[in-house]
N, C-alpha and C positions, 0 to 999 in steps of 0.2 A: 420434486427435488427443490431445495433451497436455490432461491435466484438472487444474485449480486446484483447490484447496480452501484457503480463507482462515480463520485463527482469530486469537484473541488479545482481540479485542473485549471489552467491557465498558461500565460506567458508573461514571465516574471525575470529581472535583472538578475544579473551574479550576483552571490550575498543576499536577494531578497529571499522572504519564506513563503510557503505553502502550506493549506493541512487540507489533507483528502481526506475525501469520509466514504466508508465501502458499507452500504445499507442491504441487510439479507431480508428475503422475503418469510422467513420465518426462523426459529429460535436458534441463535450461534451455543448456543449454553454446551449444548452437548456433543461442538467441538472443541478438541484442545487443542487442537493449536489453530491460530487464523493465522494469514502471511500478506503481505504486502510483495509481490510481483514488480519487475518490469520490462519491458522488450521494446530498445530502443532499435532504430533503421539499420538494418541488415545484420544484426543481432538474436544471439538465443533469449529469451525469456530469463530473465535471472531471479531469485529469489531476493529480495532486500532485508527484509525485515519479518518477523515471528513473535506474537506474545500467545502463550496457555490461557488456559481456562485461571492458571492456579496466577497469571501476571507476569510469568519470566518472559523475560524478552531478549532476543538476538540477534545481531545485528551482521550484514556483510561488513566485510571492514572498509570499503567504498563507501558506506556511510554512517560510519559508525561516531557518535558524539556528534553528528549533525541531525540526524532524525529517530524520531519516536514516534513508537507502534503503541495505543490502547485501544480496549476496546470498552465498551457497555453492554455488557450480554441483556440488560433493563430495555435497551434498544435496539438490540441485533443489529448491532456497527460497531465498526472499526473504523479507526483512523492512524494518519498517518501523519505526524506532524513535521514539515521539513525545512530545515533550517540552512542558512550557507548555504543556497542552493551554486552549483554549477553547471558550467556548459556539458558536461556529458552526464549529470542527471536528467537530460532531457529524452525521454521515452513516454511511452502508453504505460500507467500503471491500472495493474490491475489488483485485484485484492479471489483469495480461495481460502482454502483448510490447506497445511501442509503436513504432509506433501500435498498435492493439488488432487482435488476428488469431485470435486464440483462444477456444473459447467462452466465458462468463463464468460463474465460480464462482457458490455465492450468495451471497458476503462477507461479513462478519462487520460488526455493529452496535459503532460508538462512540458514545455519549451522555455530553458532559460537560456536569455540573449547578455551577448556584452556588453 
């Protein structure tokens, strides 16, 4: 099975940006859709972000006009570019196929402070 490995994480101010990179062990090409996950502290796992095979992308409205999902099926990654970040975009993101089918990496930590 394909294996994720998420990076790019950190600890970054309000308003600063991020871009996480979700690297698959072998070809995304022949999923449609990838998603960008996240499951902050005593929280469900939430879906954030979605792009197809064909580019559409969709957005929770939590972050919507702040961050962008693409991917490189040339590199089997995906990324996640995040802008205006806030205090309660601070979670574990993860990156899968959505709906989720794949095992889960161990994501990568954003913490943004005031």
């Amino acid at each position: 099975q394909v294996q994720l490995v998420e990076s790019g994480g950190g600890l970054v101010q309000a308003g600063g940006s991020l871009r996480l990179s979700c690297a698959a062990s072998g070809s995304i090409f022949g999923f449609n859709a990838m998603g960008w996950y996240r499951q902050a502290p005593g929280k469900q796992r939430e879906l954030v972000a979605t792009i197809t095979v064909g580019t559409r992308t969709k957005y929770a409205d939590s972050v919507k006009g702040r961050f962008s999902i693409s991917r490189d099926n040339a590199k089997n990654t995906v990324y996640l570019r995040m802008n205006s970040l806030k205090l309660e975009d601070t979670a574990v993101y993860y990156c899968n196929v959505d709906p989720p089918g794949l095992n889960w990496g161990q994501g990568t930590q954003v913490t943004v402070s005031s």
